[in-house]
C-alpha positions in Angstrom: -10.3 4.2 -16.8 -12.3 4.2 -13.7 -15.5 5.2 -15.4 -15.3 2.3 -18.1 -14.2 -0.4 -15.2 -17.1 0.8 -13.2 -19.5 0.8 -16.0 -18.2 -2.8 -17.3 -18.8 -3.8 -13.4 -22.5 -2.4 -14.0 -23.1 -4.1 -16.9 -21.9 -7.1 -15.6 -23.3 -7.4 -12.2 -26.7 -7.9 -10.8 -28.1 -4.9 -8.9 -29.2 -7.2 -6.1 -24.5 -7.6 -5.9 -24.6 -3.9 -4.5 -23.7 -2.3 -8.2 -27.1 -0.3 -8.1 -26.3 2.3 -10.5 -22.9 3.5 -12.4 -21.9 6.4 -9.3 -21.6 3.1 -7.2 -19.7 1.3 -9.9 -17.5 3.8 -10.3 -17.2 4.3 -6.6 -16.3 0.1 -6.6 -13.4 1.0 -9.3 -12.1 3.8 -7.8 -11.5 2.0 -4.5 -10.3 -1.3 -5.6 -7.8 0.3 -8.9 -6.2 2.1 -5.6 -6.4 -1.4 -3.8 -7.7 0.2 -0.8 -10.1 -2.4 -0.5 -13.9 -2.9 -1.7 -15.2 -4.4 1.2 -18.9 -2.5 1.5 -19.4 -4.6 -2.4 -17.6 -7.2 -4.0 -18.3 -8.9 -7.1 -20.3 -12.2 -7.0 -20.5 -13.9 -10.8 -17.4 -15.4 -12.3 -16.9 -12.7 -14.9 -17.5 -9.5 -12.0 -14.5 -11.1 -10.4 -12.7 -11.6 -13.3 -13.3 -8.1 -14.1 -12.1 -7.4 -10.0 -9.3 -9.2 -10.7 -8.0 -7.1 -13.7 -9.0 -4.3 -12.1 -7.0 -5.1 -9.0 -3.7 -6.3 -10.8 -3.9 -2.5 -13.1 -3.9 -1.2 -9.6 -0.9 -2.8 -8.6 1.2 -2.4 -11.5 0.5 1.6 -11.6 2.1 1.5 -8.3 4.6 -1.0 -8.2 6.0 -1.1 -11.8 7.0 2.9 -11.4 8.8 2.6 -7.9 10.6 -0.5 -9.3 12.1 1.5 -12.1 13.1 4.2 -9.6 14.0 2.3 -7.0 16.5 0.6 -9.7 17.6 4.1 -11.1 18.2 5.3 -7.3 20.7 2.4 -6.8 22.3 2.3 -10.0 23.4 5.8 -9.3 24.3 5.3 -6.0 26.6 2.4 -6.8 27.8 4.5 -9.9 28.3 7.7 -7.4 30.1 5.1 -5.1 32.4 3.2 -7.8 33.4 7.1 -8.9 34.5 8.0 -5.6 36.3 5.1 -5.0 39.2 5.6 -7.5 42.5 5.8 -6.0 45.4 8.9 -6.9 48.3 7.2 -8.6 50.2 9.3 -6.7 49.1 9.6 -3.1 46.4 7.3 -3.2 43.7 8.8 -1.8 40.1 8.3 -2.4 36.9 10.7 -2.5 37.0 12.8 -5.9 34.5 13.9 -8.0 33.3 11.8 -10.9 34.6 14.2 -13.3 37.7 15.2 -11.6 41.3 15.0 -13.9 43.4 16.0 -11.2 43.4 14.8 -7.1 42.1 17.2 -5.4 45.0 16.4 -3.0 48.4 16.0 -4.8 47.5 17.3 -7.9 48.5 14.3 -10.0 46.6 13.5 -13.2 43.9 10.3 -12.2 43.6 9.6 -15.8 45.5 6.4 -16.9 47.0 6.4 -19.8 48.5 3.5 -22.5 52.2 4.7 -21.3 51.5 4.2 -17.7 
């Protein structure tokens, strides 16, 4: 991906912009796709910062989009780890079993609920 940005960047730029020759380009991508920063050359026509601009938001979403989605697994099964542990014996009422416990690890008594009661 790096190579074709920093080829298009070529393409697109003057030489006198500080895109010399496709190394450098590439160079330019590499940096600004890990939004780092570019400072030593930026683009100067409309379309070279166009192409920055894409360039800078693919950056962005290959970092942010993949620790929001774990970020929201994380504290979904916290909550679900939490909400687990947080059922009550029937009979002694205690907290603090396993997800997958049938019996309190206390008392004994069954924690599943039945139609009955």
């Amino acid at each position: 991906m790096t190579v074709i940005l920093g080829s298009i960047m070529y393409r697109v730029e003057n030489r006198e912009n500080g895109f010399s020759n496709i190394p450098e380009s590439v160079y330019w991508a590499i940096v600004t796709i890990t939004t780092v920063g570019y400072g030593d050359i930026s683009p100067v026509t409309p379309m070279g910062k166009f192409v920055a601009s894409v360039v800078m938001l693919i950056g962005y979403a290959i970092i942010a989009v993949p620790t929001g989605i774990i970020t929201h697994d994380i504290a979904l099964a916290a909550y679900q780890k939490k909400k687990d542990l947080s059922e009550s014996c029937p009979g002694c009422g205690r907290e603090g079993h396993d997800s997958d416990a049938l019996f309190c690890k206390y008392c004994g008594t069954s924690l599943l609920t039945t139609i009955d009661g």
